[in-house]
VEXDREN-2710 file (C-alpha; in Angstrom, 1 decimal):
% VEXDREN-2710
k/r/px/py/pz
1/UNK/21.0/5.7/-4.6
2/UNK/17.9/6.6/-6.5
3/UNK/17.4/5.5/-10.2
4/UNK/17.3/9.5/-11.1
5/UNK/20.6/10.3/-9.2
6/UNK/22.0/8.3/-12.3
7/UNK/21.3/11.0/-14.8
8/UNK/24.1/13.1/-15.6
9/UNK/23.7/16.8/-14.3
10/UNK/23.6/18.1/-17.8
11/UNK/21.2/15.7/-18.8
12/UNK/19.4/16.4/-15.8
13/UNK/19.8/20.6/-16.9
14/UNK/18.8/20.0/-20.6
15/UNK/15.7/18.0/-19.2
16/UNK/14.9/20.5/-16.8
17/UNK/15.1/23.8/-19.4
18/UNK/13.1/22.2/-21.6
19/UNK/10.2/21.3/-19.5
20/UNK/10.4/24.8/-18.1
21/UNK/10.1/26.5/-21.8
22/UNK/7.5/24.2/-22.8
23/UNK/5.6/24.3/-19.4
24/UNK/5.2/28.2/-19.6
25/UNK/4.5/28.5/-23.1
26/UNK/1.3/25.8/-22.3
27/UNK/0.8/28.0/-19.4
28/UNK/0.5/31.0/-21.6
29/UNK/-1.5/29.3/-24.2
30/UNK/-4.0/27.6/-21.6
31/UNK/-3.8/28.5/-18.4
32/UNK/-5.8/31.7/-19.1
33/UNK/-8.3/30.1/-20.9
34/UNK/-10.9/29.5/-19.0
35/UNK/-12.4/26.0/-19.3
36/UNK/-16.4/25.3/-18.0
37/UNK/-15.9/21.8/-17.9
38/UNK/-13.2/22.1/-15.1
39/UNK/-15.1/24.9/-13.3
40/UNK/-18.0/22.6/-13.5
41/UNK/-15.9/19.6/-12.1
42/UNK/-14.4/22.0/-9.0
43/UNK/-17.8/22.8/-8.3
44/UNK/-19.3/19.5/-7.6
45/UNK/-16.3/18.1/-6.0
46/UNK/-16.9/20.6/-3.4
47/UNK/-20.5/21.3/-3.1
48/UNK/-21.6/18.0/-3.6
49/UNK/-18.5/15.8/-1.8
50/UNK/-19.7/12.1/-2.2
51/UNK/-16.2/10.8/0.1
52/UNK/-17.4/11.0/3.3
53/UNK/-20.0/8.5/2.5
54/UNK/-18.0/6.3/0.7
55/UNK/-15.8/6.1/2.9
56/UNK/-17.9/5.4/5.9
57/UNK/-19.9/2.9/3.4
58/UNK/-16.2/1.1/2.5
59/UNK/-14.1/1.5/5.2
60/UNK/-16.8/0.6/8.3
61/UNK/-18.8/-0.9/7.3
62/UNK/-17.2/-3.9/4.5
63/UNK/-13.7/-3.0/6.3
64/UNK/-10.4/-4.0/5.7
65/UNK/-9.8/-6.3/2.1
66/UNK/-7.6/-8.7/2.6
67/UNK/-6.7/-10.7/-0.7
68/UNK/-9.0/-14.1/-0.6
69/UNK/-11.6/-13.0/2.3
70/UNK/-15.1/-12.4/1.9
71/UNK/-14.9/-8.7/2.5
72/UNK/-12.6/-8.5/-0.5
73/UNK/-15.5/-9.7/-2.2
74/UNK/-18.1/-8.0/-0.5
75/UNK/-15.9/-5.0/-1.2
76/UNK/-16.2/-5.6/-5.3
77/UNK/-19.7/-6.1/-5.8
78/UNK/-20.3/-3.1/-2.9
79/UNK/-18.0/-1.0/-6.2
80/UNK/-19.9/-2.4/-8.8
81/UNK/-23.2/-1.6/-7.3
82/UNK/-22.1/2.1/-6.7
83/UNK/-20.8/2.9/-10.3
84/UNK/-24.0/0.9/-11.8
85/UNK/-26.2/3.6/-9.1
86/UNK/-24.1/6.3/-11.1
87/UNK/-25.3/5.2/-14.5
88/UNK/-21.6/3.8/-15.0
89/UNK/-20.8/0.2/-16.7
90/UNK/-18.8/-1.9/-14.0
91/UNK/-18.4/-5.5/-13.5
92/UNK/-15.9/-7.7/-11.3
93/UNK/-13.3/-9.2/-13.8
94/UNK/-11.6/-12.3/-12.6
95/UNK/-7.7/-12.5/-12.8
96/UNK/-6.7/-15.3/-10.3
97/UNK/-7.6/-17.6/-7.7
98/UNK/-6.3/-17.4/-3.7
99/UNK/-6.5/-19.1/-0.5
100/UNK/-9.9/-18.0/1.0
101/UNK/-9.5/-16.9/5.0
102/UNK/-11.6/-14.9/7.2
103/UNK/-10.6/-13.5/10.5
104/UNK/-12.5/-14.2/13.6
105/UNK/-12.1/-12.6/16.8
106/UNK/-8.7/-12.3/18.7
107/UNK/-8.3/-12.2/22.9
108/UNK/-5.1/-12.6/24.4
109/UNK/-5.0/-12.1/28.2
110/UNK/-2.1/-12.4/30.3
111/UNK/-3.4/-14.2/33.4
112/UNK/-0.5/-14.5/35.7
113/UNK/1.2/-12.8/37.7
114/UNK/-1.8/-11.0/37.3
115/UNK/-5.0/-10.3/35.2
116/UNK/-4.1/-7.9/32.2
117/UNK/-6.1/-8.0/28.6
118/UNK/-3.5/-7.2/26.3
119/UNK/-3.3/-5.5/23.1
120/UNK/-2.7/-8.1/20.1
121/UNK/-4.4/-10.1/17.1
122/UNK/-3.4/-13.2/15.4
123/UNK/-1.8/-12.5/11.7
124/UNK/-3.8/-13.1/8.7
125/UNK/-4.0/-16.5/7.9
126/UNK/-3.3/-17.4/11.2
127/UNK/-4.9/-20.8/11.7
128/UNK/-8.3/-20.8/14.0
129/UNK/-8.1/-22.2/16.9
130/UNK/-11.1/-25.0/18.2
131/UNK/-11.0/-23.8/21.9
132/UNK/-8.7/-21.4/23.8
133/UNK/-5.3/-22.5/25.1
134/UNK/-3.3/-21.4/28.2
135/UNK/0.1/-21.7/28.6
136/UNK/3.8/-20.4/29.7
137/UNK/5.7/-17.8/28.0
138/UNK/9.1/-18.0/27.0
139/UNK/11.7/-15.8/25.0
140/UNK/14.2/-17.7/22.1
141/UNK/17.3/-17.8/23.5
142/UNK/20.3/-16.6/22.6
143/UNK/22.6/-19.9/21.9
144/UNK/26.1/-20.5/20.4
145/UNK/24.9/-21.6/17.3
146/UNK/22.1/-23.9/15.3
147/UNK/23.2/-27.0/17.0
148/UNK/22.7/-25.7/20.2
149/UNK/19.5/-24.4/19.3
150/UNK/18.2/-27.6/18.1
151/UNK/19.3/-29.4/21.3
152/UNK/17.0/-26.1/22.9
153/UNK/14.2/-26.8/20.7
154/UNK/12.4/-29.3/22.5
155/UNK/11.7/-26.8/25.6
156/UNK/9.2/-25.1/23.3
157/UNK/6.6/-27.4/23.6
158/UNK/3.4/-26.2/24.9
159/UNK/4.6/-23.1/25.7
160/UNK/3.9/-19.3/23.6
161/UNK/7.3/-18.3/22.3
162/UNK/8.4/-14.6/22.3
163/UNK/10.7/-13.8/19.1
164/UNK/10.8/-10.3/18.2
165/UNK/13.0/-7.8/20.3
166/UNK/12.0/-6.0/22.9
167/UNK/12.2/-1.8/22.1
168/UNK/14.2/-0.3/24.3
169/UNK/11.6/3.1/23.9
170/UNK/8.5/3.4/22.6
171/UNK/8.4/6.3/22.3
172/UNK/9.1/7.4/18.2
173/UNK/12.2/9.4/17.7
174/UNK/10.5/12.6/16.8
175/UNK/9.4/12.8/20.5
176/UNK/13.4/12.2/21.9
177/UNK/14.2/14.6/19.9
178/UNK/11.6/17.3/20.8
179/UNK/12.3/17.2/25.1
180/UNK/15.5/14.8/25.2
181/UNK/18.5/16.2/26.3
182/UNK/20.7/15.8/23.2
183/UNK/23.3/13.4/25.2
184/UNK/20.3/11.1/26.2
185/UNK/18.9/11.0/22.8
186/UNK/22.1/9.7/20.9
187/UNK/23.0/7.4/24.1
188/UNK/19.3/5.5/23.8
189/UNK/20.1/5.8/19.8
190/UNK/23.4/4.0/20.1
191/UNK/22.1/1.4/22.9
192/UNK/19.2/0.4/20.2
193/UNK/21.6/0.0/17.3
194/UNK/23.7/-2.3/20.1
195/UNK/20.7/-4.1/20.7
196/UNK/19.0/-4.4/17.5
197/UNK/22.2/-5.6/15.6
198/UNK/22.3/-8.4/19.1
199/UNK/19.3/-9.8/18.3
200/UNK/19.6/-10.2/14.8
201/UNK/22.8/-12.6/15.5
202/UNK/20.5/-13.8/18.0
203/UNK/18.0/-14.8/15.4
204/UNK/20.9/-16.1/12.8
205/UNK/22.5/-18.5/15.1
206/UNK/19.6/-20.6/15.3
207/UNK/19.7/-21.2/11.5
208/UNK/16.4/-19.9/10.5
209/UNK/14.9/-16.4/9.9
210/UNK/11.7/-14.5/10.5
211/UNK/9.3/-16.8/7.6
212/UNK/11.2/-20.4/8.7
213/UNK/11.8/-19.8/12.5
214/UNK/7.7/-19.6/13.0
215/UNK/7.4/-23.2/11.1
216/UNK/9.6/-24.5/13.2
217/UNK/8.6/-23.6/16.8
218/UNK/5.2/-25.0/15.5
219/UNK/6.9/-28.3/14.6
220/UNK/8.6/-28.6/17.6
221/UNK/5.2/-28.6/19.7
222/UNK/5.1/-24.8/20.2
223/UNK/1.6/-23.1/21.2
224/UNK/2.0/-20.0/19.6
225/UNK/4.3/-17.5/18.3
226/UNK/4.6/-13.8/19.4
227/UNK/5.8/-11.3/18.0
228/UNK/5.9/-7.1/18.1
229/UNK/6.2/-5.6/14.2
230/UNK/6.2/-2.3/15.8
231/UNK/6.2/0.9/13.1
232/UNK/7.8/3.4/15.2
233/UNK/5.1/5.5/16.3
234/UNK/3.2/6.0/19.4
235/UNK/0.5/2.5/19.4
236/UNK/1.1/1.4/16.1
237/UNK/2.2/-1.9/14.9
238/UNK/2.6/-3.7/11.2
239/UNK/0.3/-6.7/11.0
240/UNK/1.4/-8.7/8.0
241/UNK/0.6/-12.5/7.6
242/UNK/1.3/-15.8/9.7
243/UNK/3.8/-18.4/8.8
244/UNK/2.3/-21.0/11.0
245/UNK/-0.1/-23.2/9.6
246/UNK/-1.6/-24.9/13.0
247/UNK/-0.9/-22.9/15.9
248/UNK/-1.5/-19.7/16.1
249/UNK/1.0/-16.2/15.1
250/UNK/0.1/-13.4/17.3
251/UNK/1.1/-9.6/17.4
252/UNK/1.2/-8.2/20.6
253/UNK/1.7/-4.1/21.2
254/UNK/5.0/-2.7/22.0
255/UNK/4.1/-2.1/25.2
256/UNK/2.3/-5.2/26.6
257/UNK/4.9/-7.3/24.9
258/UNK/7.8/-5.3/26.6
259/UNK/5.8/-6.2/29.7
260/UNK/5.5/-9.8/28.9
261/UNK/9.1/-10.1/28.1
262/UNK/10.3/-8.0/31.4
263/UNK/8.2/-10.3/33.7
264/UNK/9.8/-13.5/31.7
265/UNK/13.5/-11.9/32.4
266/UNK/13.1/-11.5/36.0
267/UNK/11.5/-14.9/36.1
268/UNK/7.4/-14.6/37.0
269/UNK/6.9/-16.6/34.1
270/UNK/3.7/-15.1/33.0
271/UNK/1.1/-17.0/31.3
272/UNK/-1.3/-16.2/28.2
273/UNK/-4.7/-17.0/27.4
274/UNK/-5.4/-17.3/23.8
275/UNK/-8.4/-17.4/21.6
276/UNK/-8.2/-16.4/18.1
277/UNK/-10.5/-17.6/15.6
278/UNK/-10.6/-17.9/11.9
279/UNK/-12.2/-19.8/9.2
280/UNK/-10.4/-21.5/5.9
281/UNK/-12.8/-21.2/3.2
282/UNK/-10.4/-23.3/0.1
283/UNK/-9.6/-21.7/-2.8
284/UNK/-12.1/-18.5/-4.0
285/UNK/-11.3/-16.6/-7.2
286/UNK/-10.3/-13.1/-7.0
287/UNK/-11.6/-10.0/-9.0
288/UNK/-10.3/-6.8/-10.1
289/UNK/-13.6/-4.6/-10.7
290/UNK/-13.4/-2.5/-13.5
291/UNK/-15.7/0.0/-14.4
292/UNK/-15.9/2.9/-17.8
293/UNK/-17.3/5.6/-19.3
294/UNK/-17.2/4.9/-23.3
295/UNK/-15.7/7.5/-25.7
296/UNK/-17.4/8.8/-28.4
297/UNK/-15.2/9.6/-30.6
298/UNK/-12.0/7.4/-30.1
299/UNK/-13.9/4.4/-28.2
300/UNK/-10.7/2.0/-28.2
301/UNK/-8.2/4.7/-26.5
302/UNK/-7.9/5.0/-22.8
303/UNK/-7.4/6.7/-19.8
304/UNK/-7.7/4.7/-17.0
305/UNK/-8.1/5.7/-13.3
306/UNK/-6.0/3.3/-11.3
307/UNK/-5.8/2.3/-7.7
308/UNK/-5.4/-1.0/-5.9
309/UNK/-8.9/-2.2/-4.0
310/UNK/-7.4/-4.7/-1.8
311/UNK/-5.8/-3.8/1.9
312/UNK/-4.0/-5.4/4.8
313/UNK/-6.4/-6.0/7.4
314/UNK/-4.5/-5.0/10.8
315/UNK/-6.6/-2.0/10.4
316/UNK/-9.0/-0.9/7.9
317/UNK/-7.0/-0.1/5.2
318/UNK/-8.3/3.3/4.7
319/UNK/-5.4/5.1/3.6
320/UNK/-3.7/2.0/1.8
321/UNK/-5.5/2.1/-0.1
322/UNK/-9.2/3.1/0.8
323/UNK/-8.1/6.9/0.2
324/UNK/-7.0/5.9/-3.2
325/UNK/-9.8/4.0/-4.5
326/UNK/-12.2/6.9/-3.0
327/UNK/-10.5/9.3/-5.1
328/UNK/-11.1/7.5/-8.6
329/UNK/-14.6/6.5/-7.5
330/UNK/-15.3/9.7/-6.5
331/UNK/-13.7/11.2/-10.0
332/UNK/-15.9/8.6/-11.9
333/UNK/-19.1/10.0/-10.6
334/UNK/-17.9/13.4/-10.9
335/UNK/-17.3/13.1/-14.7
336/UNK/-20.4/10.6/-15.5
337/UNK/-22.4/13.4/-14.2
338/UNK/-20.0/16.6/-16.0
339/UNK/-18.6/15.1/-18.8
340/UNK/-20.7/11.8/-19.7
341/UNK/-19.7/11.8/-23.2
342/UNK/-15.8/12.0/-23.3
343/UNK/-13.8/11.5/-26.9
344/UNK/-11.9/8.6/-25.5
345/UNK/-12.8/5.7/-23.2
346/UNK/-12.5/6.7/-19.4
347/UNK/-11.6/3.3/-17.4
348/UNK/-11.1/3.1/-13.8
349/UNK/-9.0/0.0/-12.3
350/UNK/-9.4/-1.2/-9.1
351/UNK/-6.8/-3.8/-8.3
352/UNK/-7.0/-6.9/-6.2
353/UNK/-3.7/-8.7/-4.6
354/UNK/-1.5/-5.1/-5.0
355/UNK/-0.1/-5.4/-1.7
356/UNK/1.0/-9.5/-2.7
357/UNK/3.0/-8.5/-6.2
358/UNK/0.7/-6.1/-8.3
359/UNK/-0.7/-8.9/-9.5
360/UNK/-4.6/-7.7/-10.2
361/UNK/-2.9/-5.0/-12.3
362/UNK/-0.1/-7.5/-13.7
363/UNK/-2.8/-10.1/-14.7
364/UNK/-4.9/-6.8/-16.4
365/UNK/-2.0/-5.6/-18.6
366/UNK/-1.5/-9.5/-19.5
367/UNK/-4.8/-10.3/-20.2
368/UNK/-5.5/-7.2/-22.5
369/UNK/-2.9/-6.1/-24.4
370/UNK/-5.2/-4.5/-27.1
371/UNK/-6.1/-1.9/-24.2
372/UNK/-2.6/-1.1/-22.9
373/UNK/-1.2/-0.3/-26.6
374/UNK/-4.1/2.3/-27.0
375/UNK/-3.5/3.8/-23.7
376/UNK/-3.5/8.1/-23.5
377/UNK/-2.5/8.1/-19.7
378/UNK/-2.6/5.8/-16.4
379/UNK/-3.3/7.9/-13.7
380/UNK/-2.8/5.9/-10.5
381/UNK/-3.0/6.8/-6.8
382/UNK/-1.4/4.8/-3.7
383/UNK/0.9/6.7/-1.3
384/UNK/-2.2/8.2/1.7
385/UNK/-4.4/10.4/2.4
386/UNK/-2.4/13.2/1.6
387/UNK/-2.8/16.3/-1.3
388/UNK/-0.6/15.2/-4.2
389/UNK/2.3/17.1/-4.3
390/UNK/4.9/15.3/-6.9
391/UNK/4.2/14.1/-10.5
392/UNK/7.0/12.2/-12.4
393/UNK/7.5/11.2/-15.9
394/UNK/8.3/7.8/-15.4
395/UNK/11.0/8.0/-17.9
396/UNK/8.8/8.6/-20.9
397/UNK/10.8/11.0/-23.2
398/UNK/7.9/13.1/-24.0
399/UNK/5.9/13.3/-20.9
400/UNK/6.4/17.1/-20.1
401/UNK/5.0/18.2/-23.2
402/UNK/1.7/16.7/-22.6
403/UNK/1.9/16.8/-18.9
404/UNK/2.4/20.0/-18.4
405/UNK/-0.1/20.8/-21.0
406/UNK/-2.6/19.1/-19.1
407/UNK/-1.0/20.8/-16.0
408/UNK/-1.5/24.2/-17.6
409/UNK/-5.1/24.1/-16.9
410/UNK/-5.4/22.6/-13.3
411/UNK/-6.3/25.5/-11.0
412/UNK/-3.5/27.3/-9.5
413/UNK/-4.9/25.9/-5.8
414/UNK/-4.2/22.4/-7.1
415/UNK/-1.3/22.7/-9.7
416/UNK/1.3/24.9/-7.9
417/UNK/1.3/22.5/-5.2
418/UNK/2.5/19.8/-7.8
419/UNK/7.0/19.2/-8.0
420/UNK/7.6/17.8/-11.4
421/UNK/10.5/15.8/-12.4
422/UNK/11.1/14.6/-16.2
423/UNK/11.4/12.6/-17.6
424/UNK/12.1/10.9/-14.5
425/UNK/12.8/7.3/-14.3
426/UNK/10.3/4.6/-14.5
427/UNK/9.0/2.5/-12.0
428/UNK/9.9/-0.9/-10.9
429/UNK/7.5/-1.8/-8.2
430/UNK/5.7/-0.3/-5.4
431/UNK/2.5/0.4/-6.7
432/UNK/0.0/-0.6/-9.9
433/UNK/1.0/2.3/-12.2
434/UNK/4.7/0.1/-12.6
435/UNK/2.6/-2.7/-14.0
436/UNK/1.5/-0.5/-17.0
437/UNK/4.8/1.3/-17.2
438/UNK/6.6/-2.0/-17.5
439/UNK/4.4/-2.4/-20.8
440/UNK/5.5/0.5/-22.3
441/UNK/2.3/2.3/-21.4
442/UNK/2.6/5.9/-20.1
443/UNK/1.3/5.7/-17.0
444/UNK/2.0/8.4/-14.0
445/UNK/2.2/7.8/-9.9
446/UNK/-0.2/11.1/-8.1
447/UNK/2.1/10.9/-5.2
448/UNK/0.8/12.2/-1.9
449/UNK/2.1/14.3/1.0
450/UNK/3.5/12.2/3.8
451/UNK/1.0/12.6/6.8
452/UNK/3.4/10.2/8.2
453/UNK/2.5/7.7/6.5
454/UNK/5.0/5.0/6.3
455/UNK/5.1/5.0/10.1
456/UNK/1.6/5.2/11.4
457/UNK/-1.0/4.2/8.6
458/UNK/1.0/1.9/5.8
459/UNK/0.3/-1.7/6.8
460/UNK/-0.7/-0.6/10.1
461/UNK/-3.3/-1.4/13.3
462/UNK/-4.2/2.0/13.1
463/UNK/-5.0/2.6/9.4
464/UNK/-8.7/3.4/9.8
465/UNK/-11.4/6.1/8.9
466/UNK/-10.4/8.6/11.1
467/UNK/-6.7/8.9/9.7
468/UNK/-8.0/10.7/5.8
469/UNK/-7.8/14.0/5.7
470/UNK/-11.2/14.9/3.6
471/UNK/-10.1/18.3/2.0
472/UNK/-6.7/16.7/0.7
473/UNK/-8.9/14.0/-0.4
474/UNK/-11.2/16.1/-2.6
475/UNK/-8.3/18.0/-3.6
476/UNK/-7.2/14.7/-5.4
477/UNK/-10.5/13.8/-6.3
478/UNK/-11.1/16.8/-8.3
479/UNK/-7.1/16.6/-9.8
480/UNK/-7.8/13.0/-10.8
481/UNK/-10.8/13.9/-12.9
482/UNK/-9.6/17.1/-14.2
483/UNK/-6.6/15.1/-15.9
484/UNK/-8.6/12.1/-17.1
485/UNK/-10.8/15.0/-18.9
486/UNK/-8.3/16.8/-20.0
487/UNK/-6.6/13.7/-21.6
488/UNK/-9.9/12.5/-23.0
489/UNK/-10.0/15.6/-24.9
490/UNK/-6.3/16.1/-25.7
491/UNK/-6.5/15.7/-29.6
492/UNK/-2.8/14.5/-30.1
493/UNK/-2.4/10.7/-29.0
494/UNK/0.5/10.9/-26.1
495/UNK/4.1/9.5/-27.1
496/UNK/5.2/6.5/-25.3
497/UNK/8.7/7.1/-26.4
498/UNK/11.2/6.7/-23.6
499/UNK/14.1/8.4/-22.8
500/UNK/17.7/7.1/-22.7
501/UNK/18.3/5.0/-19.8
502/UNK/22.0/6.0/-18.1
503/UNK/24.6/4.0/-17.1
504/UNK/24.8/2.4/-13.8
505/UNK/28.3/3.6/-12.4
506/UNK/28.6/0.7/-10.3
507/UNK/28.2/-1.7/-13.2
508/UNK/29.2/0.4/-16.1
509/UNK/26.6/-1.5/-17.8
510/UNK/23.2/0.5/-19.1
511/UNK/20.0/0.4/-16.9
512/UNK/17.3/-1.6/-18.6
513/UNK/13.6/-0.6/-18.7
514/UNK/11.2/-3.1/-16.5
515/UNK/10.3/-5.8/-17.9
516/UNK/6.6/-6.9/-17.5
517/UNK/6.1/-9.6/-15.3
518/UNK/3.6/-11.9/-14.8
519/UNK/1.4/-11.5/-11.8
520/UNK/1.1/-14.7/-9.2
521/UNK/-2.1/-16.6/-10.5
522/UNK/-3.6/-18.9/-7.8
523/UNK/-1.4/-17.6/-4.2
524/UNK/-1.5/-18.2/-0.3
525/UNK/-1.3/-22.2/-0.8
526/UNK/1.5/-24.1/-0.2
END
C-alpha cells in the first residue's frame, strides 16, 4: 500500500477541490500574462541546447561515477570548471570520506569445451587480480540443510562458483506476451515462480544469503564467484558491488551464464579464464559540488536545483543520474545568461554517495542548517531520461497554492503534461529531495516518464549515452529553470506547514513525518 492510499477519500476530495479552485483562479490570473523572462528561457533552451555536449563531455568521456573512484572526482572538478566557464560560483564541498577503487579491465573466457569470450565484468570493488586464473566451474548445490553444506564446502576450492539461478527465458515478459500463445505464457510464468521460490530454499539451507554466501566461498578457497543480476530485459543486467574482498565477484550475462550452467548440468565441466583488474587507492574524501547564482534582493533564501552526481558504474550512468544532473546544469547556464540577477539565491546541488544512503545530500542539510530553514523550493530530478510528467506536494499543506501558481505560467507544451497530487505524502527515501523534506524543507521530486526505466537503464550494463532522449531532456531543462525563476521572484516566502499525517489502519497508530537522518560519513571499509 502506498503512503497516499492512507488518506481518507474525503480528505483526499477536499484536497483535490481546493487545488482545483486555486489552480484555475492562478491560471486565470497568470497564465495569460505573458512573461519575457520565460519566453526568453524557452528560447535558448531550444536554439541554443548545450545537453548534447554535456552529455558527451560527462557521460564519455569522465564516464560512470562510482562513489570513491577517481572519475567521481574527475567528474566534480569537470562541474566546477563548467559553471566557473558560465560566469557561475562553484566549488567541490567536502562531506565524507570513502574507500577509493578504480576498475580495471575485465575478460572472462570460457575455454573448454570450447573457446567462447563471454559477456561479464567483475563488481565494483571487486579485488584486482595479480595475474589471470583458470579454473573449473561449479553450481552450489542444493543440500538438506547448513550442515550438509559445510561438510560440501571444501569442494569449492580452486574452482569459480555459480550462485545465482539460471532464467528459464530471457526473453522479458512483454515479448511472451506480444507472440506467446496465452497457455505457453502462464505455463513458463508458473514454471519460473516454481523455480525461483526453489532456489531461494536452495540458497537458505546453506545458512547464508546473497552479502555472506560470497565471503564464504572465498574463505573456503573459492576462485571466484559468479553471478547473473539479470533486470528483465533483453541484454541487460544489474551490476551492484562485490562482497568478496580477495577473489574476484563476477557478473556474467543471462545468456552466457545459462550456457555455463547447462554445460555444468550435463557434466562438460567447462572452465573459465579470468582477468579482472582493479586498483585500491585507501581512503579519498568525497565532494558534493555546489555551485549559485546570488540573490539580490533576499541573498540568504534559496532555491536549489538538486540532483545526485554520483552513478553505478555497470554502465555509464547516463540516465541515473547523468540526465538529471544535465538538466540542472543545463538550467544554471540558462538562467546565469537570462536571469543573472534573481531576488533570491539560485543553488544547484549535485550529490555524491546518493545511490549508498543520500548521504551527500544528508551530510548538506546537516552541515547547513541556516540554508535549509530559508529554503523557497528544492527542485530535484532522479527518475530517467524521460519528460516529467507528475509533481507531488510531499505532504506540505500549502504546496498547491504556490505550486500551482508557479505552474500557472509554465507553457501549456510543458505544464499540461504535469499530474499533480496534494498535498501528497512526503518522502522517505529514494532520492535527494527526501533528505530536505525530512528537514521540514519544501522540497518537490520532477518525476519522469518511465522509458522503461527500472528494467533496462536503473543500475544497469546498459545505462549509457545512447539511452537519453534529448527533446524530453530539454523539456526538463527548460521546466527546471522556469520554476527556480519563477520561485526566485515569487514575493510571498512558501509555507512549510505540513498537512495531517493519517492513521495507519494496520497499526491504528498515526504516520510520523521522516525524521532526518544522518548520512554515512567515511563508507566502503570494513
Amino acid at each position: 500500500m502506498k503512503l497516499t492510499d492512507l488518506y481518507s477519500k474525503p480528505a483526499k476530495t477536499l484536497m483535490a477541490a481546493l487545488f482545483i479552485s486555486g489552480a484555475m483562479c492562478n491560471y486565470d490570473a497568470y497564465a495569460q500574462t505573458k512573461d519575457a523572462v520565460v519566453d526568453n528561457i524557452v528560447k535558448e533552451a531550444n536554439e541554443n541546447s548545450q545537453l548534447k555536449n554535456l552529455a558527451h563531455e560527462l557521460l564519455d568521456v569522465v564516464g560512470p561515477r562510482l562513489v570513491g573512484t577517481p572519475q567521481m572526482q574527475q567528474a566534480n572538478n569537470w562541474a566546477v570548471e563548467k559553471y566557473k566557464g558560465w560566469g557561475i560560483a562553484a566549488r567541490n564541498e567536502k562531506w565524507g570520506e570513502w574507500r577509493g577503487w578504480e576498475r580495471g579491465i575485465s575478460h572472462i573466457d570460457m575455454i573448454s569445451p570450447r573457446v567462447h569470450t563471454l559477456e561479464a565484468t567483475q563488481l565494483a570493488w571487486s579485488p584486482g587480480m595479480k595475474k589471470s586464473v583458470t579454473a573449473e566451474l561449479i553450481i552450489i548445490p542444493d543440500v538438506a540443510d547448513s550442515v550438509a553444506f559445510k561438510k560440501w564446502l571444501p569442494a569449492v576450492k580452486g574452482k569459480f562458483v555459480l550462485i545465482s539461478m539460471m532464467q528459464p527465458t530471457g526473453r522479458p515478459d512483454y515479448n511472451w506476451k506480444e507472440f506467446a500463445t496465452p497457455e505457453s505464457f502462464e505455463k513458463m510464468k508458473k514454471e519460473r515462480t516454481a523455480q525461483t521460490t526453489a532456489w531461494a530454499a536452495r540458497i537458505s539451507k546453506t545458512g547464508y544469503n546473497g552479502r555472506t554466501l560470497p565471503v564464504a566461498l572465498e574463505k573456503a578457497g573459492a576462485a571466484g564467484v559468479v553471478i547473473n543480476n539479470w533486470s528483465a530485459g533483453f541484454g541487460v543486467d544489474k551490476i551492484f558491488g562485490a562482497y568478496t574482498k580477495k577473489v574476484p565477484t563476477i557478473d556474467v550475462a543471462l545468456e552466457d551464464y545459462g550456457l555455463l550452467y547447462r554445460l555444468i548440468e550435463s557434466g562438460h565441466k567447462p572452465k573459465i579464464r579470468v582477468q579482472t583488474e582493479s586498483k585500491e587507492n585507501g581512503v579519498v574524501p568525497t565532494f558534493n559540488t555546489i555551485a549559485e547564482i546570488k540573490g539580490s534582493e533576499k541573498p540568504n533564501e534559496y532555491v536549489i536545483l538538486s540532483a545526485h552526481f554520483d552513478s553505478w558504474d555497470g554502465g555509464t550512468g547516463a540516465t541515473d543520474n547523468g540526465t538529471g544532473t544535465l538538466t540542472m546544469m543545463e538550467a544554471m547556464r540558462i538562467l546565469k545568461k537570462i536571469y543573472p540577477n534573481p531576488k533570491r539565491t539560485i543553488l544547484v546541488g549535485h550529490w555524491g554517495s546518493e545511490e549508498q544512503g543520500l548521504n551527500g545530500s544528508r551530510a548538506f542539510v546537516e552541515d547547513h542548517p541556516e540554508i535549509v530553514k530559508n529554503i523557497q523550493a528544492v527542485f530535484n530530478q532522479d527518475n530517467g531520461t524521460g519528460r516529467v510528467v507528475n509533481l507531488s506536494g510531499q505532504g506540505f499543506l500549502n504546496a498547491y497554492d504556490y505550486l500551482g501558481r508557479w505552474l500557472s505560467k509554465v507553457p501549456d507544451s510543458i505544464r499540461t503534461q504535469i499530474e499533480t497530487s496534494f498535498p501528497g505524502a512526503p518522502g522517505r527515501g529514494g532520492s535527494d529531495f527526501a533528505s530536505f523534506v525530512a528537514a521540514g524543507a519544501p522540497a518537490f521530486s520532477l518525476s519522469s516518464n518511465s522509458w522503461s526505466y527500472g528494467n533496462y537503464t536503473w543500475h544497469t550494463n546498459r545505462d549509457t549515452y545512447d539511452k537519453i532522449v534529448f527533446d524530453d531532456l530539454r523539456n526538463n531543462a527548460m521546466l527546471a529553470a522556469i520554476l527556480a525563476y519563477l520561485a526566485s521572484e515569487d514575493p510571498a516566502k512558501t509555507s512549510n506547514e505540513k498537512s495531517v499525517m493519517p492513521v495507519n489502519p494496520r497499526t491504528g497508530e498515526q504516520v510520523k513525518w521522516p525524521e532526518q537522518t544522518s548520512p554515512t560519513r567515511r563508507g566502503g571499509l570494513d
